[in-house]
C-alpha positions as CSV (number, residue, x, y, z in Angstrom):
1,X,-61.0,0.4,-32.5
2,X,-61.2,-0.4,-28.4
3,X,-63.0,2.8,-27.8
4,X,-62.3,2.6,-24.1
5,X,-58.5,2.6,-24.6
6,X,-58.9,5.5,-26.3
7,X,-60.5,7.1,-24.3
8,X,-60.4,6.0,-20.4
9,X,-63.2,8.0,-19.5
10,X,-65.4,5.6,-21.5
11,X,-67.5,2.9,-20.4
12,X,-65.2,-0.7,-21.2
13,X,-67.7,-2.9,-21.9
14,X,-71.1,-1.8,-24.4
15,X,-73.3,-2.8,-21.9
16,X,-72.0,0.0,-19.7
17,X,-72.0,2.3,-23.1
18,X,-75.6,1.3,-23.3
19,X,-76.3,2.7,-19.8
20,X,-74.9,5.8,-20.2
21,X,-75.3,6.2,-23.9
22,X,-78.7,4.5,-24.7
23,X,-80.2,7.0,-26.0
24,X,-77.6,8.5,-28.2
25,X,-77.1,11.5,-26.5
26,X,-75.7,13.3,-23.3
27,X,-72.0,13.4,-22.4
28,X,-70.4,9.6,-22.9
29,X,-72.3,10.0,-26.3
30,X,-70.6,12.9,-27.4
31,X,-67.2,12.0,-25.7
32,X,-67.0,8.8,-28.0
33,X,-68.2,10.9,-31.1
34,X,-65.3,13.1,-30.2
35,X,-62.7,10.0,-29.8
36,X,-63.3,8.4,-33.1
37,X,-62.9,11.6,-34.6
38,X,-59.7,12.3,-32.9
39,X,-59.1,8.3,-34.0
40,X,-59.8,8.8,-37.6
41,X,-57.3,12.1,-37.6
42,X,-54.5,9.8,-36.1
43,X,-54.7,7.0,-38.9
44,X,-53.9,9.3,-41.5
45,X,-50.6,9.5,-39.8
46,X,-50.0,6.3,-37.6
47,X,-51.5,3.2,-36.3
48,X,-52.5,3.9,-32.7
49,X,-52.4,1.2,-30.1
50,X,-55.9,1.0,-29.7
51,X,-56.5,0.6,-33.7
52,X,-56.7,-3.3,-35.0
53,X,-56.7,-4.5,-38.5
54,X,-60.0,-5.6,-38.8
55,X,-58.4,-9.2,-40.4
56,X,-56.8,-9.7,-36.9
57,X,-59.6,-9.2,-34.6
58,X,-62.2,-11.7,-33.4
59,X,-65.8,-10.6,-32.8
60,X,-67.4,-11.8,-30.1
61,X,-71.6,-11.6,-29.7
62,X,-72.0,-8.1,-29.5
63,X,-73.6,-7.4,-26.4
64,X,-74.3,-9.8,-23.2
65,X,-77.8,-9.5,-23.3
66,X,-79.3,-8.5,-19.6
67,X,-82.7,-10.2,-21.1
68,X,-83.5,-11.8,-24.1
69,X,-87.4,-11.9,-25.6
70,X,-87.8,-13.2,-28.4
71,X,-91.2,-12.3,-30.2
72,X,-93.1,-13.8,-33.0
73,X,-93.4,-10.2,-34.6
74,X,-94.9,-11.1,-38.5
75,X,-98.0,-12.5,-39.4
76,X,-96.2,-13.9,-42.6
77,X,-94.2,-16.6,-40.7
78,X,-96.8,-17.4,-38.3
79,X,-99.0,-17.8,-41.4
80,X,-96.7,-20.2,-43.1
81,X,-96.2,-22.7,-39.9
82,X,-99.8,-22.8,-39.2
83,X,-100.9,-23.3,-43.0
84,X,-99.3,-26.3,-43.2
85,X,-101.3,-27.9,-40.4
86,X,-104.5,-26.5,-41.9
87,X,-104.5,-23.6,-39.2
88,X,-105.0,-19.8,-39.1
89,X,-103.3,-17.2,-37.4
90,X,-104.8,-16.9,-33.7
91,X,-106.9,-13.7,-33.3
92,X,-105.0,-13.2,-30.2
93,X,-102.0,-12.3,-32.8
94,X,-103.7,-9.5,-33.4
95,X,-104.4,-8.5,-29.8
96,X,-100.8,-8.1,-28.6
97,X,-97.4,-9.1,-29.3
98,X,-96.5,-12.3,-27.8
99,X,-93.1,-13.3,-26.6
100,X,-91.4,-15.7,-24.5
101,X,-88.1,-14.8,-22.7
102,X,-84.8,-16.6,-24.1
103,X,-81.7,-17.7,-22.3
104,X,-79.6,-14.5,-22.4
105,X,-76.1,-17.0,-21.3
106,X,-76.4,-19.5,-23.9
107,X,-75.0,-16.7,-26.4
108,X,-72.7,-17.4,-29.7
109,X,-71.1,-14.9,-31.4
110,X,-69.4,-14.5,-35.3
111,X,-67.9,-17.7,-36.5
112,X,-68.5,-19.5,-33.1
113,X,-69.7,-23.2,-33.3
114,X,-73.2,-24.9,-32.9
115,X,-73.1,-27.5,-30.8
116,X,-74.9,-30.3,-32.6
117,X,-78.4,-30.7,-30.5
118,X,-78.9,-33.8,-28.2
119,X,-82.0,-33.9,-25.7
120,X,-83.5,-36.5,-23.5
121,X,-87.3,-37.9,-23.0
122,X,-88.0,-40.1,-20.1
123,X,-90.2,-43.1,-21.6
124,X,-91.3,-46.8,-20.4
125,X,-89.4,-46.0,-16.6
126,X,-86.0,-44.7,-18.3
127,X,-84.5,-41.4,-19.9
128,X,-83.7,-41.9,-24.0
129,X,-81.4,-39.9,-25.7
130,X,-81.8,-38.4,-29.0
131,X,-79.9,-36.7,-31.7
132,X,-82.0,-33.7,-33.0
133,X,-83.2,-34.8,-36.7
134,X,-84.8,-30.7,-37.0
135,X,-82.4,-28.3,-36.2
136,X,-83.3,-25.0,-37.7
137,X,-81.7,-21.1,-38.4
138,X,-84.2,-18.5,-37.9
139,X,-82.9,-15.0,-39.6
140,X,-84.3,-12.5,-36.8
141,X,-83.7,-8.8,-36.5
142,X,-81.9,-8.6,-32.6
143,X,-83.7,-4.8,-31.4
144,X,-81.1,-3.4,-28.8
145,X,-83.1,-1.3,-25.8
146,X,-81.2,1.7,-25.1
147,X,-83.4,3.2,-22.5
148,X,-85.5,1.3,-20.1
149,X,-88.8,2.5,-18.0
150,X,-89.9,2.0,-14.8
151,X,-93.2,0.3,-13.4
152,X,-95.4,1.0,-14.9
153,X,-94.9,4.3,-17.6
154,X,-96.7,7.3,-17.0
155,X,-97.0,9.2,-19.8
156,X,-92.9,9.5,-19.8
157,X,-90.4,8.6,-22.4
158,X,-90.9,5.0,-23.5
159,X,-88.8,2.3,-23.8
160,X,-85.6,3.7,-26.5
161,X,-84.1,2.0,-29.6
162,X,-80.4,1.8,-29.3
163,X,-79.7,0.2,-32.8
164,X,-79.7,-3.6,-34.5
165,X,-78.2,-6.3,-35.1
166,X,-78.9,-10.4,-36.3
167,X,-80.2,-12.6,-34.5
168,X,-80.3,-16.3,-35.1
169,X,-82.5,-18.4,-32.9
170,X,-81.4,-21.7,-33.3
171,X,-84.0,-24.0,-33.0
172,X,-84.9,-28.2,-32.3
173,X,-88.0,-28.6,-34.3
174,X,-87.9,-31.7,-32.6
175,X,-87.5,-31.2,-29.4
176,X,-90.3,-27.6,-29.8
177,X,-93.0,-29.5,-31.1
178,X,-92.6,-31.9,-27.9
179,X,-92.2,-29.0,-25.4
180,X,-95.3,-27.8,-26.9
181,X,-97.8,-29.7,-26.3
182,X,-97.1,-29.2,-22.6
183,X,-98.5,-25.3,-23.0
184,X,-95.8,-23.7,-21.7
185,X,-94.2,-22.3,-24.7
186,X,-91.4,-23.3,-27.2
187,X,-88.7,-24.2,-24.9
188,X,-86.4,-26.0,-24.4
189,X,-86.2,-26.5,-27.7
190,X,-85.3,-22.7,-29.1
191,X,-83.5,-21.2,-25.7
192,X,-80.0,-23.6,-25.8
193,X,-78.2,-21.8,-28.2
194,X,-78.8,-18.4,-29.5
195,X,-76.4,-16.2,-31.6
196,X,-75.9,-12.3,-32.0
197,X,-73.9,-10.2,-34.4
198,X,-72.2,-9.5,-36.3
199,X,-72.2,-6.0,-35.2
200,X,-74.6,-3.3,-33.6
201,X,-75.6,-0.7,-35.5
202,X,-77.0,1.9,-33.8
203,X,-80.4,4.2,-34.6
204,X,-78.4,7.2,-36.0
205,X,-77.0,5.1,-38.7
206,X,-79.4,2.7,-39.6
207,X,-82.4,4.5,-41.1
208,X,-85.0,2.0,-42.3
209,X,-85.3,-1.4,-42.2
210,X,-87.7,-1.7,-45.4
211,X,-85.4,-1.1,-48.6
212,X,-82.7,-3.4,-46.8
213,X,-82.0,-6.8,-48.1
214,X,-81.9,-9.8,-46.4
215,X,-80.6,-13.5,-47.5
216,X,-79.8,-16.4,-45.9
217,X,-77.1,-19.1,-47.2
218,X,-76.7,-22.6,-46.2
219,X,-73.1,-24.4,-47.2
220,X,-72.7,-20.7,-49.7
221,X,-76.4,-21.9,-51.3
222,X,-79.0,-19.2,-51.2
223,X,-82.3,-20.5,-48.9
224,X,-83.9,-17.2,-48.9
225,X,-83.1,-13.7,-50.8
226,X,-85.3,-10.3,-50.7
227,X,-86.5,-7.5,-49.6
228,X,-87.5,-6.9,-46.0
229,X,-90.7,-5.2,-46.8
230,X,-91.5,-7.7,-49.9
231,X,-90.8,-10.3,-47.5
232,X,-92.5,-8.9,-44.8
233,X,-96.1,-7.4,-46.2
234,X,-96.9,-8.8,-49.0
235,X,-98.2,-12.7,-48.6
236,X,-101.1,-14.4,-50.4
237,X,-101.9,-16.1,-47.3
238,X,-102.7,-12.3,-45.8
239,X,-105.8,-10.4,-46.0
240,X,-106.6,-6.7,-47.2
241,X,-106.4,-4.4,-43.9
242,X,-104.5,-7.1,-41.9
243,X,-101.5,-6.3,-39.8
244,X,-98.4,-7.9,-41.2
245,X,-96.4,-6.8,-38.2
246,X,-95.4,-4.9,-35.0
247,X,-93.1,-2.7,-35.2
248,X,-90.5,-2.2,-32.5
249,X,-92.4,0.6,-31.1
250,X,-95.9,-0.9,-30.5
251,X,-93.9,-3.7,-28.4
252,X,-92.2,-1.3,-26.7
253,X,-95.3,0.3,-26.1
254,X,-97.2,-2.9,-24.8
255,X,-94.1,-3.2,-21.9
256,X,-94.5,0.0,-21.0
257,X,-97.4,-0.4,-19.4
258,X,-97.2,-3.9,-17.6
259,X,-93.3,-4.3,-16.4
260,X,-89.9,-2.3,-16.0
261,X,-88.0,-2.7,-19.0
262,X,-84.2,-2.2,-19.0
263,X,-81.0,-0.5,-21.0
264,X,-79.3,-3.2,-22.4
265,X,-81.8,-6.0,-22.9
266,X,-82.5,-7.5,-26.5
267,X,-85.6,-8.3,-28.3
268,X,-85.7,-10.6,-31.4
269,X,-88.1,-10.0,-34.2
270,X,-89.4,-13.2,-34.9
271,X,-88.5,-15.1,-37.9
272,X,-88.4,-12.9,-41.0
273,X,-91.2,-14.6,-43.6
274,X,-89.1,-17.2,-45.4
275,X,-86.1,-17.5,-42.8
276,X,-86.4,-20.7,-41.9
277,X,-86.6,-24.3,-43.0
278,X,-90.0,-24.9,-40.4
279,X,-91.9,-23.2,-42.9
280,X,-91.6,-25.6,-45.6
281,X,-93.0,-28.3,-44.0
282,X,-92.3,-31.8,-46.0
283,X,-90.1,-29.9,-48.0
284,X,-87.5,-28.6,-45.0
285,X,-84.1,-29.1,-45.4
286,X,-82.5,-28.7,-41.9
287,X,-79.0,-28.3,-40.7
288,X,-76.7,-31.2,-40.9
289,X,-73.3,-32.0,-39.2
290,X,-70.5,-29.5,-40.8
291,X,-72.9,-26.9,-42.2
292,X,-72.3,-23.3,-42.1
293,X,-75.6,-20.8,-41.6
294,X,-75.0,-17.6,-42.8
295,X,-77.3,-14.9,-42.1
296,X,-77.2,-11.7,-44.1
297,X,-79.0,-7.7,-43.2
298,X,-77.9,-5.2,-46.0
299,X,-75.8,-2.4,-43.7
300,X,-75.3,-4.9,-40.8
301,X,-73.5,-7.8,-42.4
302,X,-73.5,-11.7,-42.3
303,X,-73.8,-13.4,-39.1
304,X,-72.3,-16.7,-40.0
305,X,-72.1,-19.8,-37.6
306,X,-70.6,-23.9,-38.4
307,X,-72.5,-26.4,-36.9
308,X,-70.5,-29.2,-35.0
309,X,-69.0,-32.0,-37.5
310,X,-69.8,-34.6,-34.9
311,X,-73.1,-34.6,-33.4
């Protein structure tokens, strides 16, 4: 339903509904609560113009992000990468949630195409192409700000949740483990190609993450399948009394207090324990040529995306 055509006096784009809507309340907020409701009464009778059979629409990435961060939000897939080179989480883990910020206009949406990954090294006086050999999903949960703070918060209203969606942060192990060693964080090789969706759902309707289930399928082949909070807090690489993660609202708190923070920006997760192939070390089976990712959140839906045929 194009919410806007429905109603004119609503914002036509979500980033505008987020601005005047963030927070789920207030007048837009109950103007569009009223429209679908006067929406649902008309399709008992007729198709309005503004109704689509969902078979004949295409979904685009949900919202344009205005600022992507992606975080590294659970100590179970930090645990994982760094077990397998002999290495414990950092104690700084534990002293703040660490981020970097993501390119917010390399954005896919439902059903839109991976590019397959090239990058270039300059070696021996000239630049040398390369194919990725690594290229990685990583199931993420995609946090949508709905209200923003000033600099710095003062004891007012923090940072608010609008609602959720998935969040798949394509990644060249390759390419990452190069960037690395610089010290100036993961990219370039997780910030070319990004993908949100299928849908947002907002805070009103989502209730808790924990119960959900989350999966992830490869070519219709099951790589990962569970519970969020199995998934999530229980690990035999954790300790007794250890955080397993920070929540949306601790990391909204920590930004609160150092920078503005604005409607409409997005913050990944981090990689859900077990959604990804960089955990399994030797054993990781990435992303070929003509492979379709498909990333799954009980009450949000699958967040599927091809990879290029020809690389």
């Amino acid at each position: 339903m194009d919410l806007h055509a429905a109603e004119r006096g609503l914002p036509p784009d979500i980033l505008g509904f987020v601005d005047a809507a963030g927070s789920l309340s207030g007048a837009t907020w109950k103007r569009a609560g009223a429209a679908v409701r006067r929406a649902t009464r008309a399709l008992r009778r007729t198709r309005p113009a503004y109704a689509h059979p969902f078979g004949r629409v295409r979904l685009h990435a949900p919202i344009r992000p205005r600022l992507l961060r992606d975080f590294i939000a659970f100590r179970g897939h930090i645990a994982r990468t760094r077990a397998g080179r002999g290495e414990k989480v950092p104690a700084e883990w534990d002293r703040l949630p660490a981020y970097y910020n993501g390119d917010a206009l390399n954005l896919l949406g439902p059903g839109e195409t991976v590019a397959f990954p090239r990058f270039a090294t300059f070696e021996n006086g000239l630049w040398t192409e390369t194919v990725s050999g690594k290229l990685d999903y990583e199931l993420e949960i995609g946090y949508v700000v709905g209200r923003g703070t000033g600099r710095p918060a003062t004891g007012g209203p923090g940072p608010a949740l609008f609602g959720i969606t998935i969040f798949d942060d394509f990644s060249m192990r390759d390419l990452q483990s190069v960037a690395g060693r610089v010290g100036m964080g993961p990219a370039a090789g997780k910030d070319w190609a990004n993908a949100l969706g299928p849908c947002i759902v907002t805070r009103d309707e989502l209730g808790g993450l924990m119960d959900r289930r989350v999966a992830v399928r490869v070519n219709g082949t099951p790589r990962l399948r569970g519970r969020f909070e199995d998934l999530v807090t229980r690990n035999p690489l954790f300790e007794p009394g250890q955080r397993t993660a920070w929540t949306f609202d601790e990391v909204a708190a920590f930004h609160a207090r150092i920078q503005p923070v604005h409607a409409g920006e997005v913050w990944g997760s981090g990689t859900i324990p077990g959604g990804c192939e960089f955990e399994r070390g030797e054993a990781a089976a990435y992303l070929a040529a003509g492979d379709v990712v498909e990333l799954e959140v009980e009450g949000v839906g699958v967040l599927a995306n091809p990879v290029a045929r020809t690389p």
